[in-house]
C-alpha positions in Angstrom: -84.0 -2.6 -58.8 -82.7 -3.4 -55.3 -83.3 -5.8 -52.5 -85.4 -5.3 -49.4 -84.5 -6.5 -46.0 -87.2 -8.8 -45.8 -85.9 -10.6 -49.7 -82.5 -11.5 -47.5 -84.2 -12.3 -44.4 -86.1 -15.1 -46.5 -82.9 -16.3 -48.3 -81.8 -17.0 -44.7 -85.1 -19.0 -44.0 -84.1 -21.4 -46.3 -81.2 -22.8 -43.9 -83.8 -23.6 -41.1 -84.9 -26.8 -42.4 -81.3 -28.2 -43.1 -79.8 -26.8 -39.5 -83.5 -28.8 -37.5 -83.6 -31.9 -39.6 -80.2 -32.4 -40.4 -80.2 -33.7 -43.5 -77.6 -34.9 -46.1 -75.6 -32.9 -48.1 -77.5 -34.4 -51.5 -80.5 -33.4 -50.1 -80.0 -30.1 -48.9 -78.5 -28.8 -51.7 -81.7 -29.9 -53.3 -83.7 -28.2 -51.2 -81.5 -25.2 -50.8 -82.2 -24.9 -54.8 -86.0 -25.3 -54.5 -85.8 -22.5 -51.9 -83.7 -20.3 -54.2 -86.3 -20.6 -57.2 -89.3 -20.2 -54.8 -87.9 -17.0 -53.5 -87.0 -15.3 -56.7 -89.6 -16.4 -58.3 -91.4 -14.6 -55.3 -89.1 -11.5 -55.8 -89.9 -11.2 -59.6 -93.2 -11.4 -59.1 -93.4 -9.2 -56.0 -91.2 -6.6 -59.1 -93.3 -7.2 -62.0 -96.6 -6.4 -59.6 -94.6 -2.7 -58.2 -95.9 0.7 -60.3 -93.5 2.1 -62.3 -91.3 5.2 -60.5 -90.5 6.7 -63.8 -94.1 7.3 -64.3 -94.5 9.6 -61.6 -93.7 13.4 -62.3 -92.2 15.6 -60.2 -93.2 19.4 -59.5 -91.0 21.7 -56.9 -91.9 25.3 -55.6 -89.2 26.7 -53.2 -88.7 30.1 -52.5 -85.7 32.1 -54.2 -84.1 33.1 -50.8 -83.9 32.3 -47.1 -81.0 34.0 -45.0 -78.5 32.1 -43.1 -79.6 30.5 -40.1 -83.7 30.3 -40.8 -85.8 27.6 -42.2 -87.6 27.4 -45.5 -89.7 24.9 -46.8 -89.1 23.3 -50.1 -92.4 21.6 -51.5 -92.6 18.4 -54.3 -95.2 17.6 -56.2 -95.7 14.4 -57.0 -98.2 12.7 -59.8 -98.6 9.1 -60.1 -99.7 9.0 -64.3 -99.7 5.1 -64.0 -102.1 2.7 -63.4 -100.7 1.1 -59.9 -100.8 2.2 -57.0 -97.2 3.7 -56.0 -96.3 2.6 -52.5 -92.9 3.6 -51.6 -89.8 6.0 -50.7 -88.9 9.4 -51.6 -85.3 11.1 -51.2 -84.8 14.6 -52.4 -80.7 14.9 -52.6 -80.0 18.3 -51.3 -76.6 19.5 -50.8 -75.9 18.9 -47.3 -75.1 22.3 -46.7 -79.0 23.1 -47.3 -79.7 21.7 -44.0 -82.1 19.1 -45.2 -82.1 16.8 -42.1 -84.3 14.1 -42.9 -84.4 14.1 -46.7 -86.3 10.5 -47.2 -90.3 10.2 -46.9 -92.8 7.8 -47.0 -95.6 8.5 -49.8 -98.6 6.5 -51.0 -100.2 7.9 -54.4 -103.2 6.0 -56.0 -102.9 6.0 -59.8 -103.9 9.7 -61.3 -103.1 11.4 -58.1 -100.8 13.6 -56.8 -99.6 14.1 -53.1 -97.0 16.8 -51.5 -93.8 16.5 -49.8 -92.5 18.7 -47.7 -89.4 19.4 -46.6 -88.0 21.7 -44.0 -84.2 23.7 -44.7 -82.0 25.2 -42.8 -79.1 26.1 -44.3 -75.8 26.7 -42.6 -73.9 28.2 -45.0 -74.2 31.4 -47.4 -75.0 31.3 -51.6 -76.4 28.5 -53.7 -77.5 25.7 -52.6 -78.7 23.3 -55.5 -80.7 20.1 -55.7 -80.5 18.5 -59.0 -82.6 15.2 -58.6 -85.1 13.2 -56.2 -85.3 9.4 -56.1 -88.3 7.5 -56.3 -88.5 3.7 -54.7 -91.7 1.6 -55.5 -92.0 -1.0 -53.3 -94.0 -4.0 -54.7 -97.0 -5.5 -52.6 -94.8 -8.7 -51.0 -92.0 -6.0 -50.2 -89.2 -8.2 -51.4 -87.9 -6.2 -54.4 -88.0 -2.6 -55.6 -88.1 -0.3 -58.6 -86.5 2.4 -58.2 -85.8 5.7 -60.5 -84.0 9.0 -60.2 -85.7 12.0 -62.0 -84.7 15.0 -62.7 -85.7 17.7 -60.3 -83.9 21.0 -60.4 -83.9 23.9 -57.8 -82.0 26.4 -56.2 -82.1 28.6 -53.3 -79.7 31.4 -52.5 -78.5 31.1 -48.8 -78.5 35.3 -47.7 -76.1 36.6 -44.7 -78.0 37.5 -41.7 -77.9 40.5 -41.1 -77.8 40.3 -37.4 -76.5 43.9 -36.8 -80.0 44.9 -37.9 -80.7 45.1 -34.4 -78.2 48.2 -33.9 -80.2 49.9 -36.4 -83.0 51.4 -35.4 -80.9 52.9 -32.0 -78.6 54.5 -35.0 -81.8 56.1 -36.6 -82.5 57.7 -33.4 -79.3 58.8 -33.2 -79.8 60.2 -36.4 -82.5 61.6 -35.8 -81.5 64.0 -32.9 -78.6 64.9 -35.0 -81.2 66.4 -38.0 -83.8 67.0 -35.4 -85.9 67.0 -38.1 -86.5 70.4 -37.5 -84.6 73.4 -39.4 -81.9 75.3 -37.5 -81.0 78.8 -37.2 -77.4 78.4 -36.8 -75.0 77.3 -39.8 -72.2 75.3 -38.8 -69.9 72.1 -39.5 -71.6 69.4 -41.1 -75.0 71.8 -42.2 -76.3 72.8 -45.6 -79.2 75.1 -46.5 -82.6 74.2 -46.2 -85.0 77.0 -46.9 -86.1 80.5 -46.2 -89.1 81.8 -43.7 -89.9 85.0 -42.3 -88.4 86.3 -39.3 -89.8 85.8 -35.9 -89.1 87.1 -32.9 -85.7 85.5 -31.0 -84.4 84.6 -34.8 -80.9 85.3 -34.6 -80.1 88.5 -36.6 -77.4 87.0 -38.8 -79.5 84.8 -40.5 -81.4 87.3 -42.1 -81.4 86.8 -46.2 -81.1 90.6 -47.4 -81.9 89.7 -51.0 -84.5 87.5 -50.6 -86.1 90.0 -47.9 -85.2 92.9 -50.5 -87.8 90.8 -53.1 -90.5 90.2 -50.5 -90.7 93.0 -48.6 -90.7 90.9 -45.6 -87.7 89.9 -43.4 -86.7 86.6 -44.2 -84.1 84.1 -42.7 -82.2 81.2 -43.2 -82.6 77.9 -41.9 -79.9 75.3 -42.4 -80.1 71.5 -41.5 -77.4 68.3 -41.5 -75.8 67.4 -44.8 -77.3 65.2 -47.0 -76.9 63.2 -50.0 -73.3 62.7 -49.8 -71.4 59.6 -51.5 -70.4 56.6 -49.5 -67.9 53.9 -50.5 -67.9 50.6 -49.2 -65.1 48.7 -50.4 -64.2 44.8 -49.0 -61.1 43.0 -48.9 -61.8 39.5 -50.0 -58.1 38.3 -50.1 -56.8 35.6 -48.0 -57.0 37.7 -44.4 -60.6 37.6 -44.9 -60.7 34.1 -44.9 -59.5 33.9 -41.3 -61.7 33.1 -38.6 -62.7 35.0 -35.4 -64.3 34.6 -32.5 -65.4 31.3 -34.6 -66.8 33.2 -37.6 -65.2 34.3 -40.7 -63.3 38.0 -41.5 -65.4 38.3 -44.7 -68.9 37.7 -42.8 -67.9 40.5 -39.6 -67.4 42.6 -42.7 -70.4 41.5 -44.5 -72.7 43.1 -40.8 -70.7 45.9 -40.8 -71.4 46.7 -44.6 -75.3 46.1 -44.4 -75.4 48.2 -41.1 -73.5 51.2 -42.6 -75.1 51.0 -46.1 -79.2 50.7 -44.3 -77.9 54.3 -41.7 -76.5 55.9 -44.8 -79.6 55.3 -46.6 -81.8 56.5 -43.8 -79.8 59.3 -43.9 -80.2 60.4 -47.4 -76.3 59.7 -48.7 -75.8 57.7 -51.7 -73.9 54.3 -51.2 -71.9 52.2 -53.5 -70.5 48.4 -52.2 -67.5 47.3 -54.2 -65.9 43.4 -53.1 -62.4 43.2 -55.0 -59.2 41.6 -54.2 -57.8 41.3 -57.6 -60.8 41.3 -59.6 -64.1 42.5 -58.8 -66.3 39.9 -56.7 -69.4 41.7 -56.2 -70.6 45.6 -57.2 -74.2 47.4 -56.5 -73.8 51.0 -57.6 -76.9 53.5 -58.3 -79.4 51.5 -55.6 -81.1 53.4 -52.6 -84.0 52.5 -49.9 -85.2 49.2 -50.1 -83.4 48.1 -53.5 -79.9 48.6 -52.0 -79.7 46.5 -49.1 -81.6 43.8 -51.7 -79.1 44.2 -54.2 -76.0 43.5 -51.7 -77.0 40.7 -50.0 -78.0 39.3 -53.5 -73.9 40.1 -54.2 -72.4 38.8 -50.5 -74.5 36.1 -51.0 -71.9 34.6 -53.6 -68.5 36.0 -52.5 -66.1 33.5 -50.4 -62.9 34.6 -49.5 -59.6 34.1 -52.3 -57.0 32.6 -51.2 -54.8 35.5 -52.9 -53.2 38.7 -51.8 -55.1 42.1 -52.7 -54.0 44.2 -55.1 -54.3 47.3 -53.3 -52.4 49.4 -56.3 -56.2 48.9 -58.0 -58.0 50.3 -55.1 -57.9 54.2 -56.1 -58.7 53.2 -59.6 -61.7 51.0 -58.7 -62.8 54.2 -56.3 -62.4 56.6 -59.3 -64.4 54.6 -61.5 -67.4 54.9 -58.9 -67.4 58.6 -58.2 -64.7 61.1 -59.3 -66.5 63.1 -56.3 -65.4 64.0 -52.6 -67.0 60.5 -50.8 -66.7 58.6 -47.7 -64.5 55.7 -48.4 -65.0 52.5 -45.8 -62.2 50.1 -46.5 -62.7 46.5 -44.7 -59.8 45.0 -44.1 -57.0 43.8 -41.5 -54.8 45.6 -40.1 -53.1 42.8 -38.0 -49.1 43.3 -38.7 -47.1 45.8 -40.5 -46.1 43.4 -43.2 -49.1 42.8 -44.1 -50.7 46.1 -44.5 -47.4 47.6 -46.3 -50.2 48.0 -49.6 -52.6 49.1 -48.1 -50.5 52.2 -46.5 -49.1 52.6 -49.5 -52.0 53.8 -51.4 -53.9 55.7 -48.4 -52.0 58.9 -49.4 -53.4 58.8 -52.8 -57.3 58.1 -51.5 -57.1 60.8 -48.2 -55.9 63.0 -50.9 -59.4 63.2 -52.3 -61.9 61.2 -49.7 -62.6 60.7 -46.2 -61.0 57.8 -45.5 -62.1 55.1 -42.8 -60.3 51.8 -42.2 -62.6 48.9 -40.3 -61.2 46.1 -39.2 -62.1 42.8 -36.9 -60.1 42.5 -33.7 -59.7 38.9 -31.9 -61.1 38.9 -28.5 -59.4 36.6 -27.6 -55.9 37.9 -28.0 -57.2 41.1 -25.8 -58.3 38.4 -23.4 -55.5 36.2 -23.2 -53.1 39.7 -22.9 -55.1 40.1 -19.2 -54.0 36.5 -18.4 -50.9 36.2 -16.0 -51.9 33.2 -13.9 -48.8 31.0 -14.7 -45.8 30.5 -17.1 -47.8 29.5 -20.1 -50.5 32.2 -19.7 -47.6 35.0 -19.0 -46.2 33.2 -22.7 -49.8 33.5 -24.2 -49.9 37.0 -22.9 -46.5 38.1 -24.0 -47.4 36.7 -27.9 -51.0 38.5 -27.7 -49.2 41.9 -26.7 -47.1 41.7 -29.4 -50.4 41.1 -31.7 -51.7 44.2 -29.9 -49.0 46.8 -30.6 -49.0 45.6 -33.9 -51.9 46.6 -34.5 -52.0 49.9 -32.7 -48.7 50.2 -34.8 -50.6 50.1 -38.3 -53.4 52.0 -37.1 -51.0 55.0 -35.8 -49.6 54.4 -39.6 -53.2 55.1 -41.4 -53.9 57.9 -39.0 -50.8 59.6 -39.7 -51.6 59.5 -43.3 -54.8 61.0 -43.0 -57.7 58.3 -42.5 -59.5 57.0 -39.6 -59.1 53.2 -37.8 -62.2 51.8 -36.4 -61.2 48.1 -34.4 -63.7 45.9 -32.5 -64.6 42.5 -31.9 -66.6 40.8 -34.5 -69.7 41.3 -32.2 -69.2 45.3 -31.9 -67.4 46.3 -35.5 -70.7 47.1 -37.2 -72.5 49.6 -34.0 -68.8 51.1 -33.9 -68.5 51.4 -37.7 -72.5 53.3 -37.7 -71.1 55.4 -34.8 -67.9 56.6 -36.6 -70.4 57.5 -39.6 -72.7 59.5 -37.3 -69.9 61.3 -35.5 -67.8 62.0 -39.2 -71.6 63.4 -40.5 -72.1 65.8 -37.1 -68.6 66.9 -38.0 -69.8 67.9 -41.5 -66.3 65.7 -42.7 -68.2 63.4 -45.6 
């Protein structure tokens, strides 16, 4: 039960006559008690005379999965099964990170009927967002007291990332293909693998000519070659505390979540097998064996869950996670930082023991803002700011000359440009017949 507005405004009423008449204390108390049994009096009645909210029942249909930053809409169902008319207040407790804005509506439902509620979300941060139950207030005809129930409504909706490097995706395709050409060439060279024979032509360079297969057909016949394909690709996150560190005012972890999606949607445009891997010091998230459509379904279904651990990353497990995906020759993409020497002292550690066997590529997030304030030199606290942002600087070109010397690749950008520059190093390593 609980009190309306109206129920205290009433109780207040009751002064009136004793302030404008002014009467004794003996006979305002009496009336003051005459006025306090009239009005709850009133207020039982007005409860006994409100339906009952526990016999409505509730139905909810939401959709499984909305990515960050768009809306959904999560619909209730709700049946009046008793024989008053139900007029009153509905409040569906989302989390508040679903976004739910106004979560309180107004319903009327005539006994044996049923009437929707809708609700609009927009979630503002990734993985589950729950709702476990939805309040019902009847309100009874004098609006004075209410009934009120909470029922038990369950849902769940799985916040995605959102993929907003998608939009650098269909450039890299192009990109792509002029590097395939989608046409067969004469000419082997790095980064090409045999397509098919056909008989010679005129202006066919002479050096492609197949002798055995000519010797079995009678016919000269030729070589044609085309890009690579169907190579392994290892995307491995660091999900330790660096990645919990926010630039340009979003997280590490979701920069390398873009870059991820990017890379693993090009590689599977361009026929290479991928394999996504989030460890620190366990395994946080794994999709190994999916291709086309299934892949990038089945890793933002993993990101979707993963937050950053505040604990170091055991990078002596790294080769050993890699060899338990593919014992093969693979393109290993390690998302990390790469910020100060200290820091990445395991990381450099084991690079000798994954360039032994892989192409290795290290991505990581560089803060604009430290490249910004380095250009600053308008007074003493800027030349300071500068001075501290250098020193950021050289230490990271310092760890990247590190991992190049041991044999991998260092690809740094702002948050913004990581994931294009990540495809591009993929497209030039693949014209360069290196994965």
């Amino acid at each position: 039960m609980t009190l309306s507005g109206r129920f205290v405004l009433l109780l207040a009423l009751g002064v009136v006559p004793i302030v404008l008449f002014g009467l004794d204390p003996v006979t305002a108390t009496g009336v003051l008690v005459l006025w306090l049994l009239l009005v709850f009096v009133l207020g039982g009645l007005d409860l006994a005379l409100a339906a009952s909210p526990r016999a409505v029942t509730v139905e909810r249909m939401l959709p499984a999965r909305v990515r960050l930053g768009e809306s959904v809409t999560s619909e209730l169902y709700l049946t009046n099964t008793g024989r008053r008319r139900l007029v009153g207040v509905v409040r569906d407790a989302w989390q508040p990170s679903a976004g739910a804005g106004r979560n309180r509506s107004r319903v009327v439902i005539p006994s044996g009927e049923r009437r929707l509620v809708s609700l609009t979300l927009t979630p503002f941060r990734r993985g589950e967002r729950r709702v476990e139950q939805v309040t019902v207030r009847s309100r009874g005809p004098l609006g004075l007291w209410n009934r009120q129930a909470t029922l038990n409504a369950p849902g769940r909706i799985r916040v995605l990332p959102p993929f907003h490097a998608r939009k650098h995706l269909p450039s890299r395709i192009t990109r792509l293909k002029e590097l395939d050409g989608r046409t067969s060439v004469m000419v082997r060279g790095p980064g090409t693998e045999f397509d098919s024979l056909r008989e010679y032509v005129r202006g066919d360079d002479v050096r492609s000519i197949d002798w055995r297969a000519t010797a079995r057909r009678n016919d000269v016949m030729v070589r044609t070659w085309r890009p690579e394909r169907d190579r392994r690709v290892v995307i491995l996150l660091d999900t330790g505390r660096t990645s919990a560190a926010r630039v340009d005012n979003e997280p590490r972890l979701d920069t390398a979540f873009e870059a991820s999606l990017l890379l693993a949607a090009l590689t599977s445009v361009a026929g290479d097998r991928v394999d996504f891997l989030a460890f620190d010091r366990r395994v946080r998230g794994r999709v190994q064996g999916a291709s086309g459509a299934a892949l990038l379904s089945q890793m933002v279904d993993s990101m979707a869950l993963i937050e950053p651990e505040l604990i170091e990353m055991d990078w002596a497990a790294v080769p050993g996670q890699v060899r338990s995906i593919t014992s093969q020759h693979a393109l290993v993409v390690v998302l990390t930082s790469v910020d100060a020497a200290g820091a990445s002292t395991g990381l450099l550690s084991v690079l000798p023991q994954l360039t032994k066997r892989h192409t290795v590529v290290v991505a990581s997030v560089l803060d604009p803002a430290t490249v910004l304030a380095a250009a600053a030199r308008g007074g003493r606290d800027e030349i300071y700011r500068a001075a501290a942002a250098e020193r950021a600087l050289l230490d990271v070109a310092r760890v990247s000359a590190a991992i190049r010397r041991l044999g991998a690749d260092v690809v740094t950008a702002s948050p913004a440009q990581l994931p294009p520059a990540l495809a591009d190093r993929y497209i030039a390593l693949k014209a360069a017949g290196r994965l």
